[in-house]
C-alpha positions as CSV (number, residue, x, y, z in Angstrom):
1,X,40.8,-21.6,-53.0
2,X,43.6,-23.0,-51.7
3,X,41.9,-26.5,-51.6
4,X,40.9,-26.4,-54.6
5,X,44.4,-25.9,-56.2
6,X,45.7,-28.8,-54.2
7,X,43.2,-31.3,-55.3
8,X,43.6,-30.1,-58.9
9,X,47.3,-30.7,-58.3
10,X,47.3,-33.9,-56.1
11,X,44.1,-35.5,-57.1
12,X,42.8,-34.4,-60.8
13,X,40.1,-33.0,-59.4
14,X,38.8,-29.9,-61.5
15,X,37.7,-26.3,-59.6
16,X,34.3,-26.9,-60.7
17,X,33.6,-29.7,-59.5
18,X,33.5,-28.2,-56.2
19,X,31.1,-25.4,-56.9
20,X,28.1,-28.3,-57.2
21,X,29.3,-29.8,-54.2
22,X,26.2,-29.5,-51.5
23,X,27.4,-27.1,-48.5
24,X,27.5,-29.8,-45.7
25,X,29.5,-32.8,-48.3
26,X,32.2,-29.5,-48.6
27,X,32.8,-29.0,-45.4
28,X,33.3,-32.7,-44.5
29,X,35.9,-32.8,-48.1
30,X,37.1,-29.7,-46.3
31,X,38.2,-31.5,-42.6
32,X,39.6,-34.1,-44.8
33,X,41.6,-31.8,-46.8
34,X,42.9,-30.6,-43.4
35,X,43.4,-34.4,-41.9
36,X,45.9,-35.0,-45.6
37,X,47.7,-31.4,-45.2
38,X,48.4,-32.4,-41.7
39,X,49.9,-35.9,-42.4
40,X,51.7,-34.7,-45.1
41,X,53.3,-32.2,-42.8
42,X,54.4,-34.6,-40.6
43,X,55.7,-37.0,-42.8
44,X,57.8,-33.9,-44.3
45,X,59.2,-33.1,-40.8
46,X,60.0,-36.1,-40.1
47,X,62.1,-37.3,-42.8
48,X,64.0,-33.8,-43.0
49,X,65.2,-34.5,-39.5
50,X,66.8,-37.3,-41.3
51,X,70.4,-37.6,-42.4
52,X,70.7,-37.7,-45.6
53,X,71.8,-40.9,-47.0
54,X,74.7,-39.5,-49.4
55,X,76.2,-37.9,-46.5
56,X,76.6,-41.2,-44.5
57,X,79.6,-42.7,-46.9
């Protein structure tokens, strides 16, 4: 469910299109879902470790 919400939200990609989706094409959308969470993740992490620009004047 949760995948479905974010490629609605990220990617236009209506709930129902995945419900015609063969089994074994959803779980390889799946691992890529996980590979986009994950670099998104780290690309959040790393910039909050970041100073924040305003602060530096």
């Amino acid at each position: 469910m949760q995948m479905m919400y974010w490629y609605w939200k990220k990617k236009g990609i209506r709930p129902s299109v995945f419900y015609q989706i063969p089994y074994g094409e959803l779980t390889i959308i799946r691992a890529f879902y996980e590979l986009e969470v994950e670099e998104e993740n780290e690309k959040i992490k790393a910039l909050s470790s970041m100073p924040c620009p305003a602060l530096l004047w």
